[in-house]
DODRENTOR-519091 format. One line per field, with one value per residue (C-alpha): residue in one letter; x, y, z. Coordinates in Angstrom, 2 decimals. Example, Ala and Ser with C-alpha at 12.3 -4.5 7.8 and 13.67 -1.06 7.14 Angstrom:
2
resn: c(A;S)
c1: c(12.30;13.67)
c2: c(-4.50;-1.06)
c3: c(7.80;7.14)
END
This chain:
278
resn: c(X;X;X;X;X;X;X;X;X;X;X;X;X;X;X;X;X;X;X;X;X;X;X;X;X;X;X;X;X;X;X;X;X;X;X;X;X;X;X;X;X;X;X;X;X;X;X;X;X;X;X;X;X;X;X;X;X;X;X;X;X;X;X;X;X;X;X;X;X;X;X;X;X;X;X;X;X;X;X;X;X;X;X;X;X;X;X;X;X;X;X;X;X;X;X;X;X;X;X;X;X;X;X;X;X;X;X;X;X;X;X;X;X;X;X;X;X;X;X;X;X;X;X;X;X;X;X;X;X;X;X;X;X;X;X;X;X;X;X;X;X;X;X;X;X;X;X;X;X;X;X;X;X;X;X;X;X;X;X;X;X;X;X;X;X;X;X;X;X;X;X;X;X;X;X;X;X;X;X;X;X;X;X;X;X;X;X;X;X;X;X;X;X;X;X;X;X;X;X;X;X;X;X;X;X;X;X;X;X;X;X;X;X;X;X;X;X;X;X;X;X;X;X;X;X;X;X;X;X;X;X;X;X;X;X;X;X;X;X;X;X;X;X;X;X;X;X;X;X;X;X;X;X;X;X;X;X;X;X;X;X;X;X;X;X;X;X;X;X;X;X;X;X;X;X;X;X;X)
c1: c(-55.45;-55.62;-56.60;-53.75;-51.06;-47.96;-47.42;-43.86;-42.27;-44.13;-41.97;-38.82;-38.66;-39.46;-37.17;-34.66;-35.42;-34.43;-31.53;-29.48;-26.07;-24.85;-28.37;-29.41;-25.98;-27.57;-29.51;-26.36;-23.75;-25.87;-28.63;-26.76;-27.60;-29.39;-31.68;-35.05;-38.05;-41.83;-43.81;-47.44;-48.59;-51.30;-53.47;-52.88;-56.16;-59.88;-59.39;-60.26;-58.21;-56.23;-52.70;-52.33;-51.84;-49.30;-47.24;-47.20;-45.27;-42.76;-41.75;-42.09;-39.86;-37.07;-37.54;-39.77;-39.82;-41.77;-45.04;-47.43;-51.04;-53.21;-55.87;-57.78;-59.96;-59.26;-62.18;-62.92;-63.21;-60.98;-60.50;-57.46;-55.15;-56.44;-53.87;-53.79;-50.99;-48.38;-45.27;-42.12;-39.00;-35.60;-34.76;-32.54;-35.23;-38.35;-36.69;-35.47;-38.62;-40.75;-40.40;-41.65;-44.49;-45.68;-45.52;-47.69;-50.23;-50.33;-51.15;-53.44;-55.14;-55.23;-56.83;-59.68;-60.52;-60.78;-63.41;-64.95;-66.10;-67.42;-68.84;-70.97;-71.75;-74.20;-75.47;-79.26;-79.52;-78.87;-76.02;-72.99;-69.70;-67.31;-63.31;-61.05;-57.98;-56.04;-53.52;-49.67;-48.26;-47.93;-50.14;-53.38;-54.48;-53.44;-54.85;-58.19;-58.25;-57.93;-60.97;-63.26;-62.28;-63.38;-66.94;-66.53;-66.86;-64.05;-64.59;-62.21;-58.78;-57.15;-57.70;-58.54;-62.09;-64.11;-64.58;-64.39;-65.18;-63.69;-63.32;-60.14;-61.78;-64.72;-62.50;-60.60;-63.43;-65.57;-68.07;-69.51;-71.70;-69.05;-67.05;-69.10;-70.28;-66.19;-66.36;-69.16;-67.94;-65.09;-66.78;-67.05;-69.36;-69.27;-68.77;-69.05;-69.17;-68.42;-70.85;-70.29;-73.15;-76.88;-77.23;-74.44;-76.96;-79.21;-77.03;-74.77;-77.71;-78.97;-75.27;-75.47;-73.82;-74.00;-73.50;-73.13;-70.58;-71.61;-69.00;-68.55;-72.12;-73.30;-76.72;-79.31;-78.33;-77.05;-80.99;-82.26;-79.68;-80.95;-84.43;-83.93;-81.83;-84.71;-83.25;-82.36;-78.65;-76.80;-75.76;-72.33;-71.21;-67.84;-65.59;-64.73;-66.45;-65.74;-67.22;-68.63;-70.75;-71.02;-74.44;-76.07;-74.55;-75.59;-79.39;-79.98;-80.51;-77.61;-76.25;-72.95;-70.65;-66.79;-64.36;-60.78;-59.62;-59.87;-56.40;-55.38;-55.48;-55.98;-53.38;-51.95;-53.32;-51.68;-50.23;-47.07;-45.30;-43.40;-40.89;-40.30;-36.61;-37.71)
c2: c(25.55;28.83;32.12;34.43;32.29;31.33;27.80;27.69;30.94;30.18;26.70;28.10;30.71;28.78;26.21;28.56;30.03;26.66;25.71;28.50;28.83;24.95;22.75;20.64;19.49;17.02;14.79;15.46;13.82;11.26;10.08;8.11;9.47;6.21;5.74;5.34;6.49;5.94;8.37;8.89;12.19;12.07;13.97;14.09;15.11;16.11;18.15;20.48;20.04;22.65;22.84;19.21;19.48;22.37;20.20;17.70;20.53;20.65;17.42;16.93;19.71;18.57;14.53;14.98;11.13;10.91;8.78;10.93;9.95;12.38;10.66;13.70;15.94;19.97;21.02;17.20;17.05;13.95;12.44;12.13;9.04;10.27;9.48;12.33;11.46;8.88;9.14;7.55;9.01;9.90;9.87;13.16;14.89;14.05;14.59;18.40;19.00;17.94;21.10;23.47;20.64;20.55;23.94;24.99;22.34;22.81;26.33;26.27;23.12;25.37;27.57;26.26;24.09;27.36;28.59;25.38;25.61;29.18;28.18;25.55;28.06;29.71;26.88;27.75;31.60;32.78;34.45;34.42;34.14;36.35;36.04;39.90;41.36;40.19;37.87;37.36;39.30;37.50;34.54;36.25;34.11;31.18;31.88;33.17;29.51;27.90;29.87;28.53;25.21;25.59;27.26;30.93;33.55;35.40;39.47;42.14;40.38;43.70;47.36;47.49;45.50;47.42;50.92;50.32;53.71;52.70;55.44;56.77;57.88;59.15;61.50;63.04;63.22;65.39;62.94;59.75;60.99;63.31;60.01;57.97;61.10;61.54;57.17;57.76;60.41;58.75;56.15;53.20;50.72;49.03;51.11;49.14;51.57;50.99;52.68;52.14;54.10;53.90;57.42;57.13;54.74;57.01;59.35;56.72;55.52;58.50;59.28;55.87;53.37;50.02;48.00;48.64;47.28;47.68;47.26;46.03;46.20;44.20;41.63;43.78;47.05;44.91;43.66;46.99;48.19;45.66;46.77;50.19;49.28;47.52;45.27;48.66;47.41;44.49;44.08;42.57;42.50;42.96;43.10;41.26;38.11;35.03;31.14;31.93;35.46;34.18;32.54;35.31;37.53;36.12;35.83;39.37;39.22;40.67;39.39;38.70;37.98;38.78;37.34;38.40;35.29;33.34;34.08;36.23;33.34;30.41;27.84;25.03;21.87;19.12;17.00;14.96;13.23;9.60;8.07;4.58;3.14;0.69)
c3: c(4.41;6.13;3.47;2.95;4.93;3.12;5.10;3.45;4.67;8.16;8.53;6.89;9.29;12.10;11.42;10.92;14.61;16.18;13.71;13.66;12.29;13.40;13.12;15.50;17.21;19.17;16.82;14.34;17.39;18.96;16.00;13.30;9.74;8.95;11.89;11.16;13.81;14.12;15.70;17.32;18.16;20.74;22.24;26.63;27.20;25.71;23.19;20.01;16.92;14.80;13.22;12.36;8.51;9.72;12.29;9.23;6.79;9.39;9.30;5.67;5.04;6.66;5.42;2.14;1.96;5.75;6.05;7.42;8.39;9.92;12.19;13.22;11.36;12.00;14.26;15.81;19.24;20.60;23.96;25.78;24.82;20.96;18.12;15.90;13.72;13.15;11.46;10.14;8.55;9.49;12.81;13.03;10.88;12.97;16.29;14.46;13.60;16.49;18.82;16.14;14.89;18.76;19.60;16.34;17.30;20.82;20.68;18.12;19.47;22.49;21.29;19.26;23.26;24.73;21.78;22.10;25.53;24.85;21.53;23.88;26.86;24.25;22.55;22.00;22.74;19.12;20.14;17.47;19.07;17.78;18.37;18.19;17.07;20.75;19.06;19.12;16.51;12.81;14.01;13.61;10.69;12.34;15.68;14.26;11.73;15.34;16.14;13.81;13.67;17.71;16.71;16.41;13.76;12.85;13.63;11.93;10.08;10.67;10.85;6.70;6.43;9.08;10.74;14.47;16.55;19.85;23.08;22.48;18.88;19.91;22.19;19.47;17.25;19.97;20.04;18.73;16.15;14.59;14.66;13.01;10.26;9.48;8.73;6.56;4.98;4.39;2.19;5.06;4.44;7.55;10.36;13.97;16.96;20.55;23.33;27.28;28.12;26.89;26.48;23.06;21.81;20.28;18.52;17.20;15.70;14.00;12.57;10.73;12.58;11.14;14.35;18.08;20.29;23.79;26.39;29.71;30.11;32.55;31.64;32.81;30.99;28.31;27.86;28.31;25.50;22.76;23.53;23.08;19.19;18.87;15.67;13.61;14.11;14.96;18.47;19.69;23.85;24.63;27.57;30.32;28.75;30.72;30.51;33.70;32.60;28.38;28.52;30.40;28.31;25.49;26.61;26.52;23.02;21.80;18.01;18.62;22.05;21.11;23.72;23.48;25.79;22.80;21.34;24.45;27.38;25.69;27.56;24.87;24.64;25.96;23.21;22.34;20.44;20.95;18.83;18.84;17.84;14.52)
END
């Protein structure tokens, strides 16, 4: 489902975070080994979908004989009161797995709401939204799946598929167009340079730059920034992006809008999960 993630090792792992050394002692004392449970997962409010497919490999690895339907597509926007999933197993193994299977879906549903509502602030203005490298450590892939499924493009993976000159670079380097001259140099295709002032413009321009970040830039010099690039490079704003400032942002012209709230603030989406005695 999600490029490079192994879904196995991800729910082994977790799992083995909640179950420790003894299990679940409280399904294993008061659930009777035989007791069978349906379940429906629904959404509490409006939201964006993501993670569903993954809160369903939790609970099939601990029963392998669960029925499972998924009700929701990844990406689908759903109201609130939504069923999303229903399921029907093994009592002790659903209610094991249900923390891990909510938490997973909840943040990533989270997540992919939050993106949503930017996604819409700059419906119409051409502007690409963009999502950043601000997630929780060894959930990047997931968190930046989440992302697309709620309308944004995903911008660097990691540190390996893209040059990005940032401030504390350019200091060391003794400048942004020695920066961006040791990239090249270095045999960097792509190499995407951040400028807070208008006057680095120019010569990160001239030393080949490939794209321009331009940060914390507020709308008016942001506009007067992608007319002086003039379409020689693409243009992404950064910084301090909110739903309130995104569309104006986005109608200077600029290419791209990257918003690190995406992962970063994203609060989880209200969702749960009820099991019925059969």
């Amino acid at each position: 489902m999600v490029e490079g993630f192994d879904l196995d090792s991800f729910v082994a792992a977790t799992l083995a975070e909640d179950l420790g050394v003894r299990g679940d002692i409280t399904s294993a004392a008061v659930i009777p080994e035989e007791a069978r449970f349906d379940g429906v997962m629904a959404s509490r409010g409006a939201i964006t979908i993501a993670g569903l497919p993954i809160a369903a490999a939790f609970f099939r690895a601990l029963d392998p004989y669960a029925t499972i339907d998924v009700l929701a597509g990844e990406g689908e926007r759903v109201a609130a009161g939504s069923v999303l999933m229903r399921i029907a197993g093994s009592a002790r193994a659903l209610l094991t797995a249900e923390r891990s299977a909510l938490n997973t879906v909840q943040h990533l549903s989270g997540v992919a709401t939050l993106t949503r509502a930017y996604a819409d602030g700059i419906l119409g203005t051409g502007a690409t939204l963009l999502d950043t490298r601000k997630t929780l450590p060894g959930l990047r892939r997931l968190e930046k799946y989440a992302t697309r499924m709620g309308g944004a493009e995903n911008h660097r993976m990691g540190l390996w598929d893209a040059a990005m000159i940032k401030d504390n670079h350019v200091a060391v380097a003794g400048g942004v167009d020695e920066a961006v001259r040791r990239a090249l140099a270095a045999g960097i295709d792509e190499v995407i340079v951040e400028v807070d002032r208008v006057d680095q413009i120019e010569p990160a321009l001239a030393a080949g730059a490939t794209r321009l970040l331009l940060d914390n830039m507020p709308p008016p010099v942001l506009r007067g920034a992608v007319t002086l690039v003039g379409g020689r490079v693409p243009t992404e704003a950064s910084g301090g992006v909110t739903l309130e400032t995104i569309r104006a942002i986005a109608e200077t012209g600029v290419t791209y809008v990257s918003v690190g709230r995406l992962t970063q603030s994203a609060p989880a989406a209200d969702i749960g999960l009820d099991l019925a005695l059969t």
